[in-house]
N, C-alpha and C positions, 0 to 999 in steps of 0.2 A: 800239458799233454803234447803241445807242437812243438816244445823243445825236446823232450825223450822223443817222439816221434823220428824230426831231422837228426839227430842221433841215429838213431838206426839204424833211416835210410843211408843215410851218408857211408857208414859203417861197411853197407849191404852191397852197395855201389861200388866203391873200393874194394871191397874182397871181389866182385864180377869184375871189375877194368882190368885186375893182377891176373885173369884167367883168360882175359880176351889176348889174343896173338897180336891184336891190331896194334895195341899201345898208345889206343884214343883218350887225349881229356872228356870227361864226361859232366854235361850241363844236364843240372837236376831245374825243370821245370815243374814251379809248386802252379798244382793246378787249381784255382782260386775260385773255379767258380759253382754258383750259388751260396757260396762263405761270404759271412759280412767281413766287411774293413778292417773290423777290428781284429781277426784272426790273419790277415793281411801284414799290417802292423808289427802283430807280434812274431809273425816268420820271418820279414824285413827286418827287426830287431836285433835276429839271430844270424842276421848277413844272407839271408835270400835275395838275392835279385830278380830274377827272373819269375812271372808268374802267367798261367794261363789261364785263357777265358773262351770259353764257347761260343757267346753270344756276343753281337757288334754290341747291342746297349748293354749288357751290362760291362763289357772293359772299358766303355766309354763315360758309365757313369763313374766306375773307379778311378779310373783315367783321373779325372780330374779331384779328387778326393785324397790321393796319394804321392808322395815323392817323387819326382819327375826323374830320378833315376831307375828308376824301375823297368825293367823290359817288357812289355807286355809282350805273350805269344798268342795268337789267334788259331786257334786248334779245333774248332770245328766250323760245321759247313760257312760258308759263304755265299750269300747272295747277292749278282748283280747289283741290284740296287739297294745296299748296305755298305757297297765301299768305299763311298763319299766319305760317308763316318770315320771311316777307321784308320784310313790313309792319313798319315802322321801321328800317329800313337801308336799302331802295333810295329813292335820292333822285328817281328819275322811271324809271316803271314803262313799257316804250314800246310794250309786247306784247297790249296790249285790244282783244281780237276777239270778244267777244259782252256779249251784258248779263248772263247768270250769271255771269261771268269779276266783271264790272264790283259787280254788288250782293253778290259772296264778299268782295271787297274792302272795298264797305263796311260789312259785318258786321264783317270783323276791324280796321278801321280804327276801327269805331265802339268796341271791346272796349277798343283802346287811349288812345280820346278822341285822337284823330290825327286829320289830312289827309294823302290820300294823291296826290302827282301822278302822273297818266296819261296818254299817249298812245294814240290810238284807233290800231290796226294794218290798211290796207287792201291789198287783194290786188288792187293797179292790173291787173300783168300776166296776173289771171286763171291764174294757173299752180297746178295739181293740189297742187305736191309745198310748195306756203308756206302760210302761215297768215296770217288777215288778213280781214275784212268786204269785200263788195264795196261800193263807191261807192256805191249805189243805196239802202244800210241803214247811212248814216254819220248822215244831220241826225235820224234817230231815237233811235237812239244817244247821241249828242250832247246830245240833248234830255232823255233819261234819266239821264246822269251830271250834267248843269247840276240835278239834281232830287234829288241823294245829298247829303246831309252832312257824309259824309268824303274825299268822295272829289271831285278837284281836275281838271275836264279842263283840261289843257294846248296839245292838237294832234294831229295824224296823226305814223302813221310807215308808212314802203314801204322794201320790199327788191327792188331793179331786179332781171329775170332775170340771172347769170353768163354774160358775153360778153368778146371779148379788143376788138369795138368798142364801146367805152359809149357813142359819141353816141349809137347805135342805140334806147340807153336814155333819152334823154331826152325826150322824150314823156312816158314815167312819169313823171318828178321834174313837166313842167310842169303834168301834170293836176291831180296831188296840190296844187301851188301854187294850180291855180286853185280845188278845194276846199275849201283853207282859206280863200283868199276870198268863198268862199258862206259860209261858216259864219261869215264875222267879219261877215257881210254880214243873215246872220239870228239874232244874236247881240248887240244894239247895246251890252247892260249887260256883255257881257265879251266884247272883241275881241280874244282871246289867240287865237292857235293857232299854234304853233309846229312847226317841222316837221324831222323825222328823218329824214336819207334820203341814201343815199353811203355807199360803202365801198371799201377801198383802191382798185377796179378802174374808179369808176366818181365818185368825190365832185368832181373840179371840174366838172364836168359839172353834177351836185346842186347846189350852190353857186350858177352861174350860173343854173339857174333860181330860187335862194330857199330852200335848204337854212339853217337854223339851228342843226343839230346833226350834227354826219359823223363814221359810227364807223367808227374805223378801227384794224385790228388788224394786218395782214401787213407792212404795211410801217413799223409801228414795232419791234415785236418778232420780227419773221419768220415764217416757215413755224409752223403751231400744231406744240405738240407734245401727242400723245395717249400714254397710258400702255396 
C-alpha cells in the first residue's frame, strides 16, 4: 500500500510544481507519526528521507530506532521545555511561534555548540483552535532570530483550515507566499525562506502557489492510528 501510495503522491506533486509559476523543488515530508517503524522502514526503502513527527517523544524514540540519515521534521506544537530533547535530531524545527519558543532554543542549541533550523509558524487563517504568530509580528520575529547564534531562520510554515474544498484554501498558501517575499525583500544578506504548507487534503493547491515543503501523512500510510 505505501509503495502505490508514494506513487501517487509523487505523480500528484509533479503535475502541481509544472502548474506552479515559481519553479520550486518540492520536499515531500512523510508524516510519520503515530505509524510504527516498520511503516517507516518500508517508505525509507522506497528512498523517503525525510519524515515528520508531532510529538518531541515520539521522534525521539524513533530517532534512535532508525537510520541516521533520515531527516526528522518537527511539525507540531513545541514546548518550552521539550526542547532539550529534540535539539540535535530534528533536522528543521517548522513550529516557531514566539520569541521565548525561539531564544529556549538557542540556549539549548548554544549548550550543544549547534545550529538549529527553524521555521516561523503563522496562523494566516486566524483560527482560535492552531498555533502560529499572526502576520503583523513575523518581520519582528525574523529580525530576532537573524540576531541568535544558533539558531538558523529558514522560512514560514501555515496549516490551511480542514475543508473537503482546498481551493477554498488557497488564499492562505498565496499570502504566506507573498510574506516570504517581503521578508526576502527586507533580508537582502539572506534571502532564504522557504515555505511549509500542504497536507494530504490540500498540497497541490500549496505547491501551485510556492509550497517547498508538503507534509503529508494520510495518504501515504493511511488513516493515523492512536493507541
Amino acid at each position: 500500500m505505501i509503495r502505490e501510495n508514494l506513487e501517487a503522491i509523487t505523480e500528484r506533486i509533479e503535475k502541481a510544481r509544472k502548474k506552479s509559476p515559481y519553479g520550486q523543488d518540492v520536499n515531500l515530508i512523510a508524516v510519520s507519526k503515530t505509524h510504527p517503524v516498520s511503516d517507516i522502514r518500508e517508505a525509507y526503502a522506497l528512498g523517503v528521507r525525510d519524515f515528520g513527527e508531532n510529538k518531541v517523544q515520539e521522534l525521539c524514540e524513533k530517532y534512535d530506532q532508525l537510520p541516521s540519515d533520515i531527516r526528522w521534521h518537527l511539525i507540531g506544537h513545541l514546548q518550552r521545555n521539550k526542547v532539550k530533547n529534540v535539539i540535535g535530531k530534528a533536522y528543521l524545527i517548522h513550529s516557531v511561534d514566539s520569541l521565548r519558543l525561539a531564544e529556549e532554543i538557542e540556549r539549548q542549541a548554544a549548550k550543544k555548540d549547534i545550529t538549529v533550523n527553524i521555521l516561523i509558524e503563522v496562523n494566516i487563517s486566524h483560527e482560535e483552535s492552531k498555533f502560529g504568530i499572526d502576520k503583523t509580528e513575523i518581520m519582528e520575529l525574523v529580525n530576532a532570530v537573524n540576531n541568535m547564534e544558533h539558531v538558523n531562520f529558514r522560512g514560514l510554515m501555515t496549516i490551511a483550515p480542514f475543508t473537503d474544498a482546498p481551493e477554498t484554501t488557497r488564499y492562505i498558501f498565496r499570502e504566506l507566499k507573498n510574506l516570504s517575499i517581503d521578508i526576502k525583500g527586507a533580508n537582502p544578506d539572506n534571502n532564504e525562506c522557504v515555505l511549509s504548507m500542504g497536507m494530504s487534503g490540500d498540497f497541490e493547491v500549496a505547491i501551485e502557489e510556492g509550497a517547498d515543503f508538503v507534509r503529508i501523512g494520510t495518504s501515504i500510510f493511511g488513516e493515523r492510528i492512536y493507541k
